[in-house]
PDB file of N, H, CA, C and O in Angstrom:
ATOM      1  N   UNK A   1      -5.641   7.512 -11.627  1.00  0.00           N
ATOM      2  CA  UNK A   1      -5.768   6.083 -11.556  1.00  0.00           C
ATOM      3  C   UNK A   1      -5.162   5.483 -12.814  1.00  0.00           C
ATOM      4  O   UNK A   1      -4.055   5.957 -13.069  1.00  0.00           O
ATOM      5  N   UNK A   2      -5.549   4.667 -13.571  1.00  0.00           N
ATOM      6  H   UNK A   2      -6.448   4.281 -13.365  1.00  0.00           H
ATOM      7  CA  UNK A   2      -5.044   4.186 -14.493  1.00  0.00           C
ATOM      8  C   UNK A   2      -3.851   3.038 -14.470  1.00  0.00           C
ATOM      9  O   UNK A   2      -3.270   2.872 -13.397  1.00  0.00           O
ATOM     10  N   UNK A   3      -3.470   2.250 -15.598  1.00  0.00           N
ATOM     11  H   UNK A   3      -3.942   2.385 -16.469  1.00  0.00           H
ATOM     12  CA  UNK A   3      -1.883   1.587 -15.498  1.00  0.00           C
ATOM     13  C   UNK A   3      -1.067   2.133 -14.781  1.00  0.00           C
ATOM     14  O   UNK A   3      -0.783   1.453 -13.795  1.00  0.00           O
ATOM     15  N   UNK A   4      -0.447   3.297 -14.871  1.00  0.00           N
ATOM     16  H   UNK A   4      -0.677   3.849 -15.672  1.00  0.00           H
ATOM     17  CA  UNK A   4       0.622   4.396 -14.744  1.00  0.00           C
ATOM     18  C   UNK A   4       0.009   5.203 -13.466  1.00  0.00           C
ATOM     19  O   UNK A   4       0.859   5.729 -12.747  1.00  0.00           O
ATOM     20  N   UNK A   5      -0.911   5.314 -13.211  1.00  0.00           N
ATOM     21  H   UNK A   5      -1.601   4.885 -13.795  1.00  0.00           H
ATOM     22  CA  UNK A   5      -1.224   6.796 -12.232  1.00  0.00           C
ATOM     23  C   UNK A   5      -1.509   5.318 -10.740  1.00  0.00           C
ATOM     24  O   UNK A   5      -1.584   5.869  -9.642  1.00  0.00           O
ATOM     25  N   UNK A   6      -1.607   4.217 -10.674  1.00  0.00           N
ATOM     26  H   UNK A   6      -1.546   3.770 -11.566  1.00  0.00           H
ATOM     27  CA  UNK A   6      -2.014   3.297  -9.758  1.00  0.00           C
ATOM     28  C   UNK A   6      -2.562   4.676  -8.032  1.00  0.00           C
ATOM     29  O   UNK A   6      -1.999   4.893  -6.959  1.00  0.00           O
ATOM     30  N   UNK A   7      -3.839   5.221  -8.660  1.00  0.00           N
ATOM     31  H   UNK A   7      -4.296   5.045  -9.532  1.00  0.00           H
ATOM     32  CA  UNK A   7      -4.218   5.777  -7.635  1.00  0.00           C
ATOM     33  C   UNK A   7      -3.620   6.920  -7.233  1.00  0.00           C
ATOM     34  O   UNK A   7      -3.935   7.316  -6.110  1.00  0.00           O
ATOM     35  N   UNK A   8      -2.766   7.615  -7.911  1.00  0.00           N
ATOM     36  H   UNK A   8      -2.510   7.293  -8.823  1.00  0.00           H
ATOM     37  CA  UNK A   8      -2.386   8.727  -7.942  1.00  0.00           C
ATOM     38  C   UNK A   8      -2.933   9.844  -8.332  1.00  0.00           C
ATOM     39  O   UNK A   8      -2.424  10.902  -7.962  1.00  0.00           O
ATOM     40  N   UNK A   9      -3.701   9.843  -8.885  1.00  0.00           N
ATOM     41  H   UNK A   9      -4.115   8.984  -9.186  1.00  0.00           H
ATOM     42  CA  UNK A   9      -4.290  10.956 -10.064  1.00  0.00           C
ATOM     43  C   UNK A   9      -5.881  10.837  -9.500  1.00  0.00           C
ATOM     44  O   UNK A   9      -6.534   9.887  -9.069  1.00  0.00           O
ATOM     45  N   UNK A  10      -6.191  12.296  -9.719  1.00  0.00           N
ATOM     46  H   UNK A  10      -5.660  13.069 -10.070  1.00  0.00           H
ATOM     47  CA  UNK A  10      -7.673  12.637 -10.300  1.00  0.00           C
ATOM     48  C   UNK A  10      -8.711  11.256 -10.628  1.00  0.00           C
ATOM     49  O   UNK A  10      -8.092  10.198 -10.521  1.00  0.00           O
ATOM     50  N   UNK A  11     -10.004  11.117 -10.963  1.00  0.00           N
ATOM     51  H   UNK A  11     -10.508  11.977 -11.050  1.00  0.00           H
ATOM     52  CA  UNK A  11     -10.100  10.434 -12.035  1.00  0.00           C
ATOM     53  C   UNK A  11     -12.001  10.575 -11.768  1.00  0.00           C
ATOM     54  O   UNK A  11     -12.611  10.518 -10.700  1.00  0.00           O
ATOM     55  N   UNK A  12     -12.378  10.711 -12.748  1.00  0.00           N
ATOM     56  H   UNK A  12     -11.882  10.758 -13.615  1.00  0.00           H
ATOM     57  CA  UNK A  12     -14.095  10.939 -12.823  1.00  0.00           C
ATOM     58  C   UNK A  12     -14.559   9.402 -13.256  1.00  0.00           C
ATOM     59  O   UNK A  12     -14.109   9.056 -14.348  1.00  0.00           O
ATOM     60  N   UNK A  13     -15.284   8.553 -12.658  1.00  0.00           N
ATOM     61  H   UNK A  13     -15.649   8.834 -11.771  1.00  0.00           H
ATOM     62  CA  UNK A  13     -15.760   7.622 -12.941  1.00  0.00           C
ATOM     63  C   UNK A  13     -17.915   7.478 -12.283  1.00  0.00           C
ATOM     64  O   UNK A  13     -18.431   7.326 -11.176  1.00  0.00           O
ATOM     65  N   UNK A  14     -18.564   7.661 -13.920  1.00  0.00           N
ATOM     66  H   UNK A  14     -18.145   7.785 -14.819  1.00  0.00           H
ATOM     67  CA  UNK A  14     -19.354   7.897 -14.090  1.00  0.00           C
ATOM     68  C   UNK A  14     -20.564   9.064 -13.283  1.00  0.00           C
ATOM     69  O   UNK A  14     -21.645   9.116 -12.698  1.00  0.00           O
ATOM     70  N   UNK A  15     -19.654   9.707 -13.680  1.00  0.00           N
ATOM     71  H   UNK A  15     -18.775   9.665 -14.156  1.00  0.00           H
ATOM     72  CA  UNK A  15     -19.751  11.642 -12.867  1.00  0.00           C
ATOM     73  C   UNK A  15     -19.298  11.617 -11.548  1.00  0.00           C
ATOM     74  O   UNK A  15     -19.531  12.724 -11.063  1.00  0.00           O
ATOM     75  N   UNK A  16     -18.848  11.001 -10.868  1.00  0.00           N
ATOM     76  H   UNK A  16     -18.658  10.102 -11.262  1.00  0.00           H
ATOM     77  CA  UNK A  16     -17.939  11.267  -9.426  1.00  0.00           C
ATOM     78  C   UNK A  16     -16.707  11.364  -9.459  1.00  0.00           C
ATOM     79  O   UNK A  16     -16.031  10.346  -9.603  1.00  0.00           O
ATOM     80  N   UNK A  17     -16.332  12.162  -9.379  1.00  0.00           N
ATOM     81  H   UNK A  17     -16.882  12.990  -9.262  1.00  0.00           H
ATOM     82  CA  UNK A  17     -14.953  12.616  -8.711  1.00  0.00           C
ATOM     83  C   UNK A  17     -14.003  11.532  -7.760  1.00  0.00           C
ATOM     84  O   UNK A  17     -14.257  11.594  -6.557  1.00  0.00           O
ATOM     85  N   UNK A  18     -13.040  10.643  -8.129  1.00  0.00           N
ATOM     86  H   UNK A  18     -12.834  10.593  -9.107  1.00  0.00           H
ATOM     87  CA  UNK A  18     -12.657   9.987  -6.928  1.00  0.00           C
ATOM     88  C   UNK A  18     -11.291  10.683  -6.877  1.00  0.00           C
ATOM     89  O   UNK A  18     -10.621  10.542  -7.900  1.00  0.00           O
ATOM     90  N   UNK A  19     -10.613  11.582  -5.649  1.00  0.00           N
ATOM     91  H   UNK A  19     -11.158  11.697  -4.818  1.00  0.00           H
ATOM     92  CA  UNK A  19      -9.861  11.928  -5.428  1.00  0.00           C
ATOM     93  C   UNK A  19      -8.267  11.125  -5.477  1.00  0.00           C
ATOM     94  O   UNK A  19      -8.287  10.061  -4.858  1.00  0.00           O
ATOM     95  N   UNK A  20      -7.183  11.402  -5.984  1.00  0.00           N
ATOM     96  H   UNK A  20      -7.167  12.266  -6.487  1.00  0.00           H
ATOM     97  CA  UNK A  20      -6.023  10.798  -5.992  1.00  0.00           C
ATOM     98  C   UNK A  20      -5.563  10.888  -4.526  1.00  0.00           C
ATOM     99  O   UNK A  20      -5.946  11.538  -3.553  1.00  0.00           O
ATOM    100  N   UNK A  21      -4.841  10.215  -4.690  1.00  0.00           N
ATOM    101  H   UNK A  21      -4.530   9.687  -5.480  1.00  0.00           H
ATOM    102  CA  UNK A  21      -3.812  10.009  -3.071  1.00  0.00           C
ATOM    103  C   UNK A  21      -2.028  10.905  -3.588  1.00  0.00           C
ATOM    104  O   UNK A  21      -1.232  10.113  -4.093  1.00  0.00           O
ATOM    105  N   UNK A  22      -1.736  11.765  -3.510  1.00  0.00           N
ATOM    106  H   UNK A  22      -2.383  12.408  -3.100  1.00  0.00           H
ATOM    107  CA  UNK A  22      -0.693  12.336  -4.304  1.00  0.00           C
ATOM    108  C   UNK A  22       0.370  11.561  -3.385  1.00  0.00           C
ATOM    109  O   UNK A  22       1.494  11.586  -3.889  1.00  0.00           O
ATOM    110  N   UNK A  23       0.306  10.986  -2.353  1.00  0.00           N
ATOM    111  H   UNK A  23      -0.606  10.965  -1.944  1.00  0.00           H
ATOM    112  CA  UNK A  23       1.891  10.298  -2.426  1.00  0.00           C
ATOM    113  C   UNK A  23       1.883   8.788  -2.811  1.00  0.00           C
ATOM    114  O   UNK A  23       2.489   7.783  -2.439  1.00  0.00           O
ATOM    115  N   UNK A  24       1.062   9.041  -3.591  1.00  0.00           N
ATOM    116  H   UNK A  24       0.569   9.857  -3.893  1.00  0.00           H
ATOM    117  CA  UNK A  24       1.245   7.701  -5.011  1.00  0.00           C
ATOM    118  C   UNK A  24       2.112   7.871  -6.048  1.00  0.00           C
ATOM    119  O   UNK A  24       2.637   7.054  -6.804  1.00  0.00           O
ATOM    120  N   UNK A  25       2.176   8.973  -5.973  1.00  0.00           N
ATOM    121  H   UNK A  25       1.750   9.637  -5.358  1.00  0.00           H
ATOM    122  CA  UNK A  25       2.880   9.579  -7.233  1.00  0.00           C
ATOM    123  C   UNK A  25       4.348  10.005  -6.996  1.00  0.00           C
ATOM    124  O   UNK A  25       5.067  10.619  -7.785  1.00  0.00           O
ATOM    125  N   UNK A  26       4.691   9.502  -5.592  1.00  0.00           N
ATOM    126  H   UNK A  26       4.107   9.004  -4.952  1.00  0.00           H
ATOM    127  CA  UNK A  26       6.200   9.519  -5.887  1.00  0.00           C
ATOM    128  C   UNK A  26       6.843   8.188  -5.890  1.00  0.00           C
ATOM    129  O   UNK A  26       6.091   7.215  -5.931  1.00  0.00           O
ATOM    130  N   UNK A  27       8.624   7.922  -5.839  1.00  0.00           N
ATOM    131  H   UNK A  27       9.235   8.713  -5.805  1.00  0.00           H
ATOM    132  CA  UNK A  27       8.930   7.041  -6.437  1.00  0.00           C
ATOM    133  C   UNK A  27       9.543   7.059  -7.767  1.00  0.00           C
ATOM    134  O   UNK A  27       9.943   8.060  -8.361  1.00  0.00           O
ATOM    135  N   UNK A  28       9.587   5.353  -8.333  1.00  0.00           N
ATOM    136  H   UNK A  28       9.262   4.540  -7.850  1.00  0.00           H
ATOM    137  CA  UNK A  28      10.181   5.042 -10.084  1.00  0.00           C
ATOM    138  C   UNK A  28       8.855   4.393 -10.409  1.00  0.00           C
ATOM    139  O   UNK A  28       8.211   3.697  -9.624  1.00  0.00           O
ATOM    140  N   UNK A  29       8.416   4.783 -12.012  1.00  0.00           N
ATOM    141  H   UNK A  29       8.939   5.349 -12.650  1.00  0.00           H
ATOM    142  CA  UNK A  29       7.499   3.595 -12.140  1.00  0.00           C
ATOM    143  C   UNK A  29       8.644   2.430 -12.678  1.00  0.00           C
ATOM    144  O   UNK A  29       9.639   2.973 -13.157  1.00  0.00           O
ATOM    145  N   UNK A  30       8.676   1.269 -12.685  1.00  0.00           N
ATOM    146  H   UNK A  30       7.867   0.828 -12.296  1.00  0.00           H
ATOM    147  CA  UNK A  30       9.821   0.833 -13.373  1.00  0.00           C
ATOM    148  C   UNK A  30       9.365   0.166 -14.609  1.00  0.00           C
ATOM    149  O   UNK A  30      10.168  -0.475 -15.286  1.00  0.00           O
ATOM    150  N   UNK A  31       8.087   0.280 -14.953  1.00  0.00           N
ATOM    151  H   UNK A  31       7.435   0.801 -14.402  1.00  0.00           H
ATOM    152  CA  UNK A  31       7.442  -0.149 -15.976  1.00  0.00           C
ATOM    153  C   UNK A  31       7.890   0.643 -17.437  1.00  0.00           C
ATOM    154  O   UNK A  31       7.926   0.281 -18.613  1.00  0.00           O
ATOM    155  N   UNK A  32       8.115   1.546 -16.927  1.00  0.00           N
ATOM    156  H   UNK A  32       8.086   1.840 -15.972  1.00  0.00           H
ATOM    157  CA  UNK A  32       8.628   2.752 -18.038  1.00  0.00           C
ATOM    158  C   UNK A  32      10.165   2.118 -17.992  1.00  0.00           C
ATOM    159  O   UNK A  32      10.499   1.615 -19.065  1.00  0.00           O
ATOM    160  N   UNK A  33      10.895   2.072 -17.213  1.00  0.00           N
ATOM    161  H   UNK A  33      10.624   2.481 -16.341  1.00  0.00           H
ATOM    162  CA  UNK A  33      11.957   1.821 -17.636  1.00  0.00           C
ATOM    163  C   UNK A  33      12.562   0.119 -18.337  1.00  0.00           C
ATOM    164  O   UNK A  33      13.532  -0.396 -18.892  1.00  0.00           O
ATOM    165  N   UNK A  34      11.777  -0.059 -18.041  1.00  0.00           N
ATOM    166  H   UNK A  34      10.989   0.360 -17.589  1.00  0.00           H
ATOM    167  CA  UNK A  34      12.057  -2.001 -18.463  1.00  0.00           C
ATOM    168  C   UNK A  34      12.585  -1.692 -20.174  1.00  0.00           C
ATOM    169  O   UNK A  34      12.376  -0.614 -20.731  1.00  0.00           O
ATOM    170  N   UNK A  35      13.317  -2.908 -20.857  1.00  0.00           N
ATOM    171  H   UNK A  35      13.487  -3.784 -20.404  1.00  0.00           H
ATOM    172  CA  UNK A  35      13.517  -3.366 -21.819  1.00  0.00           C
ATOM    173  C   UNK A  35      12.079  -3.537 -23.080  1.00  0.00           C
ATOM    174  O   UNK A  35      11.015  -3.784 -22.514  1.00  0.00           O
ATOM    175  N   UNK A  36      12.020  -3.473 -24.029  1.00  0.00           N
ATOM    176  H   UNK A  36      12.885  -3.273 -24.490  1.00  0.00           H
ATOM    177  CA  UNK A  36      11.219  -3.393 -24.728  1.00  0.00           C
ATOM    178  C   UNK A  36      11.447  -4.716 -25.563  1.00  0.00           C
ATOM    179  O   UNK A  36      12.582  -5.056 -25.896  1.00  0.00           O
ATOM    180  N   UNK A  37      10.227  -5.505 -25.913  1.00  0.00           N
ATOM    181  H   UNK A  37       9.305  -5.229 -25.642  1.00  0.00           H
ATOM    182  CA  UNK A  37      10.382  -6.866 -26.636  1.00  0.00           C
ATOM    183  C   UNK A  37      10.923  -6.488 -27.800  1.00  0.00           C
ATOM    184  O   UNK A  37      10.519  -5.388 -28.178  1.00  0.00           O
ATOM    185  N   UNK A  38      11.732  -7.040 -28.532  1.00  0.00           N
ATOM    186  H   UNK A  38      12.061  -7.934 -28.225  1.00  0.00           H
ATOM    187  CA  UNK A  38      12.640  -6.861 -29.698  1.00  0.00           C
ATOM    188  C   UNK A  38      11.265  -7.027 -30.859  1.00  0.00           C
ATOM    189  O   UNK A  38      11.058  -6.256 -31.796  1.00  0.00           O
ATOM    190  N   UNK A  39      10.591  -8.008 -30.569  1.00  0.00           N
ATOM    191  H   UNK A  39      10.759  -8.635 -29.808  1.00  0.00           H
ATOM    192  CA  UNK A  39       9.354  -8.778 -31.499  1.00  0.00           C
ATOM    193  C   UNK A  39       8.689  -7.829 -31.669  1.00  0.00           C
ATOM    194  O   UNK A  39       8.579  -6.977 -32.551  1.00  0.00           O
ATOM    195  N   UNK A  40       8.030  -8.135 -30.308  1.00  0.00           N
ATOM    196  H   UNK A  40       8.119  -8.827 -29.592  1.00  0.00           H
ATOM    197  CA  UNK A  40       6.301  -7.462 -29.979  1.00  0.00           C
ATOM    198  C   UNK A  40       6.412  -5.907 -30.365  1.00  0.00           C
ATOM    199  O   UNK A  40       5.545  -5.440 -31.104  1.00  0.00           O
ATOM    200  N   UNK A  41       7.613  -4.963 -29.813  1.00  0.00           N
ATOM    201  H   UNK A  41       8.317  -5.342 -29.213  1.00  0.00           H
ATOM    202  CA  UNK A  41       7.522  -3.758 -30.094  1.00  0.00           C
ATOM    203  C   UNK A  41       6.776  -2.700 -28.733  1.00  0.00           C
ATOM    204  O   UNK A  41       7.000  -1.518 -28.471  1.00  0.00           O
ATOM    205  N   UNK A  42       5.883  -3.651 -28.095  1.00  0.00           N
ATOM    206  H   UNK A  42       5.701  -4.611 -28.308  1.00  0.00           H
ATOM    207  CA  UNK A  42       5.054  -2.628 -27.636  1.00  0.00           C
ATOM    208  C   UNK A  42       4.424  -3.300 -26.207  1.00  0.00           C
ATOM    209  O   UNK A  42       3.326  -3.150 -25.671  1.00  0.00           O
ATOM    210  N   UNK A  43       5.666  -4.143 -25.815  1.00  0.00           N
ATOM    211  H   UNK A  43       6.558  -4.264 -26.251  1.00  0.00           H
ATOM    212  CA  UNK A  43       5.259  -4.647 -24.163  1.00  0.00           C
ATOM    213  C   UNK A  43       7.060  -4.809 -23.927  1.00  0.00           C
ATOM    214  O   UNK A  43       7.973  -4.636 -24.734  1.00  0.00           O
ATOM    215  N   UNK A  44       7.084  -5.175 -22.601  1.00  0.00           N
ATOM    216  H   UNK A  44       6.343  -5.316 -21.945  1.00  0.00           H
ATOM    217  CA  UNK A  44       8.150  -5.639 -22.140  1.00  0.00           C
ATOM    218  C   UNK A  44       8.752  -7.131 -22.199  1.00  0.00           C
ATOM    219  O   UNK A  44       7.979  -7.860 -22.819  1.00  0.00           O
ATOM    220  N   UNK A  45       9.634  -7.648 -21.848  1.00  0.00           N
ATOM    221  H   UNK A  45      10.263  -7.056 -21.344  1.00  0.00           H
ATOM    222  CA  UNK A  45      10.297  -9.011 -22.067  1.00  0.00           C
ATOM    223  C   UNK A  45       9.442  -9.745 -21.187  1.00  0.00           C
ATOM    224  O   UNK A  45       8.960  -9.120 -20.242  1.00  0.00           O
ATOM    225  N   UNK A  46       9.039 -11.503 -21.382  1.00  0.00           N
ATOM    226  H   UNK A  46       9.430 -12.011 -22.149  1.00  0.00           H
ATOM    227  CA  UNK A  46       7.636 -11.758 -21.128  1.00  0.00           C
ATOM    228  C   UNK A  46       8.643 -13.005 -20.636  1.00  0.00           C
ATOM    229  O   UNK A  46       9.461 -13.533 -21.388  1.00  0.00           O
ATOM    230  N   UNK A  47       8.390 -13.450 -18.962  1.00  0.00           N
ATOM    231  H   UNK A  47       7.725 -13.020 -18.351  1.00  0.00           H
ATOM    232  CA  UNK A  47       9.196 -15.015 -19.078  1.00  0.00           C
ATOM    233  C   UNK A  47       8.117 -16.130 -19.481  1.00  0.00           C
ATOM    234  O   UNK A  47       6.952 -16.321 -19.135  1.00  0.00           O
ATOM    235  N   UNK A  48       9.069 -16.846 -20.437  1.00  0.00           N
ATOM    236  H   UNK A  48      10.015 -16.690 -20.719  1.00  0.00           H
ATOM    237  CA  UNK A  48       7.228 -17.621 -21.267  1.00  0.00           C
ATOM    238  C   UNK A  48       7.388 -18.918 -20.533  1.00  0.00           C
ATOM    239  O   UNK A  48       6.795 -19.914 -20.947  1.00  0.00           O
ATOM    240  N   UNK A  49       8.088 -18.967 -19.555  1.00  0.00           N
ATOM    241  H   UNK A  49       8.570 -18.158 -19.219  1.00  0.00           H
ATOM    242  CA  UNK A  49       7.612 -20.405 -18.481  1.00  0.00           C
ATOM    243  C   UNK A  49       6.218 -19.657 -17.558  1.00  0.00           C
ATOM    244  O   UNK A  49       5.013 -19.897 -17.481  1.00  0.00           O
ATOM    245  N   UNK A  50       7.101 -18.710 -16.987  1.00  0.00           N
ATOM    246  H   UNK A  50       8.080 -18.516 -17.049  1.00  0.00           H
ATOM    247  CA  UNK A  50       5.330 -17.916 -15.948  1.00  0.00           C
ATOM    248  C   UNK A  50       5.019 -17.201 -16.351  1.00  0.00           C
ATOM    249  O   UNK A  50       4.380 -16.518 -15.551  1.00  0.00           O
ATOM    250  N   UNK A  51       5.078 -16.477 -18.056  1.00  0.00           N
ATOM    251  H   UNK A  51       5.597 -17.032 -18.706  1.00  0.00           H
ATOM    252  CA  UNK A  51       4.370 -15.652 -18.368  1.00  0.00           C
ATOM    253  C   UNK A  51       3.923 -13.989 -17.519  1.00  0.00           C
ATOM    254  O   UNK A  51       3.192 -13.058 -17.858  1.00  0.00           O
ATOM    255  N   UNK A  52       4.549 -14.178 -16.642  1.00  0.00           N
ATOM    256  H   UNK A  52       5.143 -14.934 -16.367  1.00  0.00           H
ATOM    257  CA  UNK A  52       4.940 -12.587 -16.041  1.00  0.00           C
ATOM    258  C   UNK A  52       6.546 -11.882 -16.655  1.00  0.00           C
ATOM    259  O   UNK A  52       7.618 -12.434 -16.906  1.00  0.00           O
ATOM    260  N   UNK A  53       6.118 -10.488 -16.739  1.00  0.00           N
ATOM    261  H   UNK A  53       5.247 -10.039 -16.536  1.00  0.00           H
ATOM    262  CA  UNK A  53       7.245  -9.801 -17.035  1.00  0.00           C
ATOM    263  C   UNK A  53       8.680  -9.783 -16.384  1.00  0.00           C
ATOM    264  O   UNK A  53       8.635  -9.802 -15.154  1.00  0.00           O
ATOM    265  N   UNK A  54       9.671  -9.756 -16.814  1.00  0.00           N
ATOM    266  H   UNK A  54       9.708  -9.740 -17.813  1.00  0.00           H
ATOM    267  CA  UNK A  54      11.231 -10.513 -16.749  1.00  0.00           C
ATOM    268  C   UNK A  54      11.456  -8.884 -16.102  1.00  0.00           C
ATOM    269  O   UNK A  54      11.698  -7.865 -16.749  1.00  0.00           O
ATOM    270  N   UNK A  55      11.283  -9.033 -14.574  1.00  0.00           N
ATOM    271  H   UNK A  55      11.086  -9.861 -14.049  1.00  0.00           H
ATOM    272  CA  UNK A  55      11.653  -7.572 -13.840  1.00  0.00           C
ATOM    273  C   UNK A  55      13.165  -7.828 -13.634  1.00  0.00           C
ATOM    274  O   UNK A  55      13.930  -6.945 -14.022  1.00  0.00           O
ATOM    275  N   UNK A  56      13.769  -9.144 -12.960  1.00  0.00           N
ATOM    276  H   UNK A  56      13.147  -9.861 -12.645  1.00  0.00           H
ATOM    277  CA  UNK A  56      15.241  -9.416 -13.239  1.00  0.00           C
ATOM    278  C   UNK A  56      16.184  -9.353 -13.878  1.00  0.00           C
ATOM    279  O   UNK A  56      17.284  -8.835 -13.687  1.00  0.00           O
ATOM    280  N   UNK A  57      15.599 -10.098 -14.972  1.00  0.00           N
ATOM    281  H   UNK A  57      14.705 -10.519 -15.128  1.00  0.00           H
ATOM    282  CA  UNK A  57      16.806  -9.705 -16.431  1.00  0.00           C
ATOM    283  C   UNK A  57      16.704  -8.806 -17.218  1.00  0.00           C
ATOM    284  O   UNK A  57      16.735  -9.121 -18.408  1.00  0.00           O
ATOM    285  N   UNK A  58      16.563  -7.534 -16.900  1.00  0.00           N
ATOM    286  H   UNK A  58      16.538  -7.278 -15.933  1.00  0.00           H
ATOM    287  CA  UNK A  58      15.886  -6.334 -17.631  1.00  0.00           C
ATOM    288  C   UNK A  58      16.991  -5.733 -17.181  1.00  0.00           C
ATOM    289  O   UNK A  58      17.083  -5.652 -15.956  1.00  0.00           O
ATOM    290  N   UNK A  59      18.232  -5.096 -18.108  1.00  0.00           N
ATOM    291  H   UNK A  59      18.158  -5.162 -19.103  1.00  0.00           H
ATOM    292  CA  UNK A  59      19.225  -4.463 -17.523  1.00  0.00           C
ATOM    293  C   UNK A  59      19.485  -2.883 -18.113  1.00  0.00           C
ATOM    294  O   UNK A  59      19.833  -2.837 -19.293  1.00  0.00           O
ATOM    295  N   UNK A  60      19.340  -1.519 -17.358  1.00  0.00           N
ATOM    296  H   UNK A  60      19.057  -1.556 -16.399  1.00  0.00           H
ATOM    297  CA  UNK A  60      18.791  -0.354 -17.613  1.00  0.00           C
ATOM    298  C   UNK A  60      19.927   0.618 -17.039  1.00  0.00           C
ATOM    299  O   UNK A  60      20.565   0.569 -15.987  1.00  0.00           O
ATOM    300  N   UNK A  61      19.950   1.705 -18.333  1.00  0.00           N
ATOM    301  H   UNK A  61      19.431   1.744 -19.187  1.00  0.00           H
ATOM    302  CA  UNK A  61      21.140   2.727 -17.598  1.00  0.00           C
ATOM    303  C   UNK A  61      20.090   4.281 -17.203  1.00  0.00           C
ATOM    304  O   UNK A  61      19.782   4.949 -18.189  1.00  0.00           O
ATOM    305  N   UNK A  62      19.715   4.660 -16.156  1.00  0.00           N
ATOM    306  H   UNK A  62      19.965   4.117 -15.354  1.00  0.00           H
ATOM    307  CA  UNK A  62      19.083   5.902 -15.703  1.00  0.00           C
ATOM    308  C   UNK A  62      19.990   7.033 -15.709  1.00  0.00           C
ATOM    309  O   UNK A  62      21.058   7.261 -15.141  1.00  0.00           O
ATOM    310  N   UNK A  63      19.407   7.542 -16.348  1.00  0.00           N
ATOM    311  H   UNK A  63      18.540   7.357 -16.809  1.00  0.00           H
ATOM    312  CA  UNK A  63      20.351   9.142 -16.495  1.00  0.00           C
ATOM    313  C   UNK A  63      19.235  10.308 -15.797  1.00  0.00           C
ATOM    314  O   UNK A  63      18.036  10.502 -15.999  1.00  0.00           O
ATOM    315  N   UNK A  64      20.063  10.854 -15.045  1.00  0.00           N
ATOM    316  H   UNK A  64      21.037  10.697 -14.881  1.00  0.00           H
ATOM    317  CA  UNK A  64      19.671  11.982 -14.352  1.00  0.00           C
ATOM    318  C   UNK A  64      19.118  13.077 -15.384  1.00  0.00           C
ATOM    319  O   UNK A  64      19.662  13.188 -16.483  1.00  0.00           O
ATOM    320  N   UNK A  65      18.030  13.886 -15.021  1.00  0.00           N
ATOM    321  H   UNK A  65      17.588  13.796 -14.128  1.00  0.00           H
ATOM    322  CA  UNK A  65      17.435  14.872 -16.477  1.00  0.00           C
ATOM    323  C   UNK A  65      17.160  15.958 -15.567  1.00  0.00           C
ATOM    324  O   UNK A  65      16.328  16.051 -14.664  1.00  0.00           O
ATOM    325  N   UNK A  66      18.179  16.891 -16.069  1.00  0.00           N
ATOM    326  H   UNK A  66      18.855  16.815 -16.802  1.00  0.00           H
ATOM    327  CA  UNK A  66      18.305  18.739 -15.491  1.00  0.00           C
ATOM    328  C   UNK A  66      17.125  19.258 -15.986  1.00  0.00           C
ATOM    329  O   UNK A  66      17.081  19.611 -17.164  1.00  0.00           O
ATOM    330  N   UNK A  67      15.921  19.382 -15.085  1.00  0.00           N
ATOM    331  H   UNK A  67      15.957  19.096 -14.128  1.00  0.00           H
ATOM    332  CA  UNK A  67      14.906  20.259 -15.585  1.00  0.00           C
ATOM    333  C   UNK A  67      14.802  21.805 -15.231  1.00  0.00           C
ATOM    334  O   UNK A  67      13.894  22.488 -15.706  1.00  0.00           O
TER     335      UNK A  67
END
């Protein structure tokens, strides 16, 4: 569960077990890939008219990773 796991994962909440859904877990998160605020350091680009994150103007090169 979590930010990142949105119901994917494991997760013990106050001694129960709530089982993940594992095809949560496929896909991009694209949260990981977004632009990083030049300022803040430690969120993504913020549009400060609606104050939601700038998923549009966020421009990203994905490189394939040989595991």
């Amino acid at each position: 569960y979590g930010h990142f796991a949105y119901g994917g994962l494991d997760i013990t909440i106050d001694g129960q077990l709530i089982p993940g859904e594992t095809k949560r877990t496929k896909g991009v998160n694209a949260n990981a890939a977004m632009r990083v605020d030049p300022h803040l350091k430690n969120t993504c680009l913020v549009d400060t008219v609606g104050g939601s994150a700038v998923f549009y103007d966020t421009k990203v090169r994905l490189e394939k990773v040989n595991t």
